[in-house]
N, C-alpha and C positions, 0 to 999 in steps of 0.2 A: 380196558381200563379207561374211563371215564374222567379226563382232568378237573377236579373241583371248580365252581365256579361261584366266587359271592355274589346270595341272589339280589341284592343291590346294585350289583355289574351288568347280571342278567336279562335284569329288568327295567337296565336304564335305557333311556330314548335320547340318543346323541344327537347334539345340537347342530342344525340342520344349513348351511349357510345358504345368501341367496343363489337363485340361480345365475349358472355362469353365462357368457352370451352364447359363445360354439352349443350349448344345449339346446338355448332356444331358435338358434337357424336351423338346429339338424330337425328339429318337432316341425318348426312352423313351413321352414323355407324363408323367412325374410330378407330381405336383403339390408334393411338400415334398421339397428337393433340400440335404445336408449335404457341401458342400466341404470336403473332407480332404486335398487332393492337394498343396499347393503352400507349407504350413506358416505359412497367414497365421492373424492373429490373431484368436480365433472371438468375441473382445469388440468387435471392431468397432476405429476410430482410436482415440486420446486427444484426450479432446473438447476439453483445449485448443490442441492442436494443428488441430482440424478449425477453431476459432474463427480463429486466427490464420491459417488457409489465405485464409477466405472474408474477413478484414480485408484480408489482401493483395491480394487483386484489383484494390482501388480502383487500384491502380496497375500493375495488365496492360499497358498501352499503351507502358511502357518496360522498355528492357534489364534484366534483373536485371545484378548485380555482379559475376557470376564465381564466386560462396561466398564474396565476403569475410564477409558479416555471420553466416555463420553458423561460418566459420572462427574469426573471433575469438569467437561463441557456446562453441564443443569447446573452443578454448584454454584460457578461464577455466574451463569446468567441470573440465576432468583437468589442470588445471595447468602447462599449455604452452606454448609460446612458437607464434604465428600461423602461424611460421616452419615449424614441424613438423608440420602439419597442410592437408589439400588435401581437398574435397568433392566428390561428383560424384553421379549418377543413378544412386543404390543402388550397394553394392559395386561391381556388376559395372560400371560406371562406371567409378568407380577401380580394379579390373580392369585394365579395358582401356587407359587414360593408361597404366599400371605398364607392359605389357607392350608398349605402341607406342612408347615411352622409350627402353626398356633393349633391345630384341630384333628382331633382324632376320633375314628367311629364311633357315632353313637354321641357326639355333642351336639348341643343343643344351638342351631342358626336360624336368624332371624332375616326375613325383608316383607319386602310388598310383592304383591297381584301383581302381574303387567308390568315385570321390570324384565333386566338382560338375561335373556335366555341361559347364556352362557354359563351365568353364577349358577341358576339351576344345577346344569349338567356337571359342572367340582361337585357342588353340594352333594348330589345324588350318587357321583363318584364315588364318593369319600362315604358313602353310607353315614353321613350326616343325618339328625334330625333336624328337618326344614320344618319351620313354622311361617304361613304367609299369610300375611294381615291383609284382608281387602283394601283397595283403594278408594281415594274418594273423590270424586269428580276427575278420574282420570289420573290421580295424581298421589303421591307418596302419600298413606295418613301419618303423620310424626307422632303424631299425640296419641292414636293408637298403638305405632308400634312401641312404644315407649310403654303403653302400658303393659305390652305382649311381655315384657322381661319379665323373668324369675329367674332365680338364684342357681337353676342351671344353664341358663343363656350362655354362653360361650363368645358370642360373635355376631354383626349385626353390617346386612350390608346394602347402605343407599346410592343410588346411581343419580347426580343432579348436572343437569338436566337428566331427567331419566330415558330411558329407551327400553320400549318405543314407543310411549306416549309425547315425547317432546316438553312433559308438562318438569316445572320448576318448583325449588322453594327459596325464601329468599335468606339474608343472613338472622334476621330476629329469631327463625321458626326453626334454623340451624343451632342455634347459643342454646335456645333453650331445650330443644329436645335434645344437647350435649351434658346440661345440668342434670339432666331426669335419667343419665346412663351409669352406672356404676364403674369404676378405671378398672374393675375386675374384668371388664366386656370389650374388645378390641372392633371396632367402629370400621372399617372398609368404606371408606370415601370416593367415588368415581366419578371423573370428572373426564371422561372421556371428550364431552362435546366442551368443554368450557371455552375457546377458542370464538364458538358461534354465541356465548352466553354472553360473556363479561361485556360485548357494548351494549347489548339491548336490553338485559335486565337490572333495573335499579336495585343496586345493595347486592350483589350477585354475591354469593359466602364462601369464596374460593378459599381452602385450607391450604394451600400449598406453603403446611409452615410445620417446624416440626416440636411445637411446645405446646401439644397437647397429646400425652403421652400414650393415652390407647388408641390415635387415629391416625391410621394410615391415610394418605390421599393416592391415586392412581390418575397419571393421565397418559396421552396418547400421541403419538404423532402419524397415528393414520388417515385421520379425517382433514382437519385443517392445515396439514401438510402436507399429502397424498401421498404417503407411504405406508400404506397397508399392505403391497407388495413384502416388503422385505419386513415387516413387524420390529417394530421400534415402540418401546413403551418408557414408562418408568417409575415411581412412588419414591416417596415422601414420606420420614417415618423421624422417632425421635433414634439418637444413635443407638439407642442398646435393642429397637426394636431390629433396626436396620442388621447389627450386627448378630442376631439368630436368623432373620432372612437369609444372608449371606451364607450361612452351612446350609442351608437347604438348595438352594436355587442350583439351577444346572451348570457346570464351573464354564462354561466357554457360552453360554450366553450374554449377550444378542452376539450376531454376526458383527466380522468386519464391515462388511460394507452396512447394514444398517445402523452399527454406530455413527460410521462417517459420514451417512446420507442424514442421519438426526441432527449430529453437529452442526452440518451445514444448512440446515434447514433453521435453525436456532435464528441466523443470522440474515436468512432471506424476508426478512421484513416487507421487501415490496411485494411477494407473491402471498403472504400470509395476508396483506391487504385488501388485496385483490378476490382472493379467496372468499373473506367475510364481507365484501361489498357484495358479489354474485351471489352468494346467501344470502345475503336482504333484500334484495333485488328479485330473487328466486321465492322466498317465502312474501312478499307480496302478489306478485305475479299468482299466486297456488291462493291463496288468501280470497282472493279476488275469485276466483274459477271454483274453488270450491262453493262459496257464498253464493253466488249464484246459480249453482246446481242446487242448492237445496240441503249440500249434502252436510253430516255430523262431521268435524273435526275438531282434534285437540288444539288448541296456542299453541304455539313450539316454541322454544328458547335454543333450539338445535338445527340440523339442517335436516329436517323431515316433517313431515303434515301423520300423523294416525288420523285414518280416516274410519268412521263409526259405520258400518253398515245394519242394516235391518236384522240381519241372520248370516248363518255361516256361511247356509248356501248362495245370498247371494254375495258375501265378499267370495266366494269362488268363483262363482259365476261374473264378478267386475274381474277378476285377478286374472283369467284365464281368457278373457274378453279382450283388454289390453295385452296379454303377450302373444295372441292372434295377431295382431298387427305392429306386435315388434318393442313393446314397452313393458320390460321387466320391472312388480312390483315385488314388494312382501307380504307371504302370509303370516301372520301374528296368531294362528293357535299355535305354534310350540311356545308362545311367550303366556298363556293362557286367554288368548285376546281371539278367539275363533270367527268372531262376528267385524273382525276388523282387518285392514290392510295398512303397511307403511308406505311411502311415497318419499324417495326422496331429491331432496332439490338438486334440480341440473341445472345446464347453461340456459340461459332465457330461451335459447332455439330449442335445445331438449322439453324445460317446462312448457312450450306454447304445443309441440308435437303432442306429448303425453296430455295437456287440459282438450285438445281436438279427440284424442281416440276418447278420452273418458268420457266425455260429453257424447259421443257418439255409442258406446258402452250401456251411457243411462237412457241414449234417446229409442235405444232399441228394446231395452227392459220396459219403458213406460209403453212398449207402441201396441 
């Protein structure tokens, strides 16, 4: 007997993370290995966050709460009622509550070309009907996907900053492709990188509010708090969205300690500083080295460069060139982007190692 399998399940292609480092010393043998692939934070956690992980342990041997405590943690810091607020294991967590909620086989989902792998891999889960609207200059079209809705659209989901193009949109081009959405359509907002956004992009259209009632927002505390170890997320909803989230999601997520490392993280202000100064420090640095290689990149609003290459084969041929000598990137065809790589930003001493092999990468392709 032959266990059934839906051929949606079958025939889906599980989302791929980057490579780990122990992979790439057991292939190459290197000894000094700089992770760029996966946009984590090259300062390491916020130490008081790591303090508050290892305090929490004392109490491993019981349930955590669900996210109460660190739900009402978000409330009081952005001014919210408990009620508007739901946590789970890193976004895509709350992801995934969102869309096992609201969507069932065979609804109609909408985004872009060249966004988060990840939402792919639910959607395709979930034997979703995906609709993906080409991009345009690297970057969300609003105005086409706006025009993509029909009256079975179900769900529609933008990632701003996006990933892994790094590209933006700003608040004007947010309002109005929100007027052009029907309240029948429930909007998934993701706002993953905003952290690297909010000081450098003018008018950045952060929703993290809960009075507009078919949009969810999603953010993260892995990047610009470096805890993607222990997956720490959370969304933003109006209360009665929030309150059918809550029957769905898994009753004992997030962990204890990733509550308590988020809380704490809430309040380390001087390392969440510090953090988005080395990311601008880091995307000049990359700015500069790309520009003079010659080579295609996106602007970022994020902490990562897509960089454009000629063809697939030779972004395999840059991507396997640098992790010969020890510099993990990303490949971008599982994102639909085959002819491209992500890059992302390290410590000034990591960026300067990685612009020396890449340089060295292109000076051997041209020779």
């Amino acid at each position: 007997m032959k266990i059934h399998v839906p051929k949606h399940i079958e025939s889906l292609i599980p989302y791929k993370p980057g490579k780990p480092i122990a992979d790439l010393i057991s292939e190459h043998g290197v000894d000094e290995v700089a992770k760029l692939a996966s946009n984590e934070n090259p300062l390491g956690a916020s130490p008081l966050a790591i303090a508050a992980a290892i305090e929490s342990m004392k109490d491993a041997a019981y349930y955590p709460n669900g996210g109460k405590s660190i739900r009402e943690a978000l409330a009081k810091y952005y001014g919210l009622s408990v009620d508007e607020v739901i946590a789970g294991s890193g976004s895509e967590g709350v992801m995934n509550t969102v869309m096992r909620t609201f969507l069932v086989e065979g609804d109609e989902v909408i985004t872009s070309e060249g966004t988060f792998g990840g939402f792919y891999v639910l959607a395709h889960a979930m034997g979703l009907n995906l609709r993906l609207v080409p991009m345009k200059d690297y970057a969300y079209d609003l105005d086409k996907i706006a025009d993509a809705v029909t009256p079975q659209t179900r769900f529609i989901y933008l990632a701003n900053p996006n990933n892994p193009t790094g590209s933006y949109f700003n608040k004007q081009k947010l309002v109005e492709f929100l007027t052009r959405i029907p309240n029948t359509v429930l909007v998934m907002y993701d706002e993953a990188y905003y952290d690297f956004a909010i000081d450098d992009v003018p008018d950045y259209p952060s929703l993290l509010t809960s009075h507009i009632p078919n949009v969810v927002t999603l953010r993260t505390f892995s990047k610009s708090h470096g805890l993607a170890g222990l997956r720490i997320g959370f969304g933003v909803a109006a209360p009665e969205v929030i309150q059918l989230m809550l029957k769905v999601k898994l009753p004992f997520e997030p962990s204890g300690p990733a509550q308590a490392a988020g809380i704490a993280a809430l309040e380390d202000v001087k390392f969440l500083k510090q953090t988005i100064e080395v990311n601008r420090e880091g995307k000049a640095q990359w700015r500069a080295a790309l520009s003079e290689l010659g080579l295609k990149f996106v602007e970022t609003a994020a902490n990562f460069y897509c960089v454009i290459l000629d063809s697939a084969t030779e972004a395999d041929r840059v991507l396997h060139g640098m992790e010969r000598e020890g510099i993990i990137v990303r490949p971008l065809a599982g994102f639909g982007m085959p002819n491209a790589i992500r890059i992302s930003i390290g410590t000034p001493q990591q960026n300067a190692r990685a612009i020396e092999v890449l340089n060295t990468v292109m000076e051997t392709a041209n020779s």
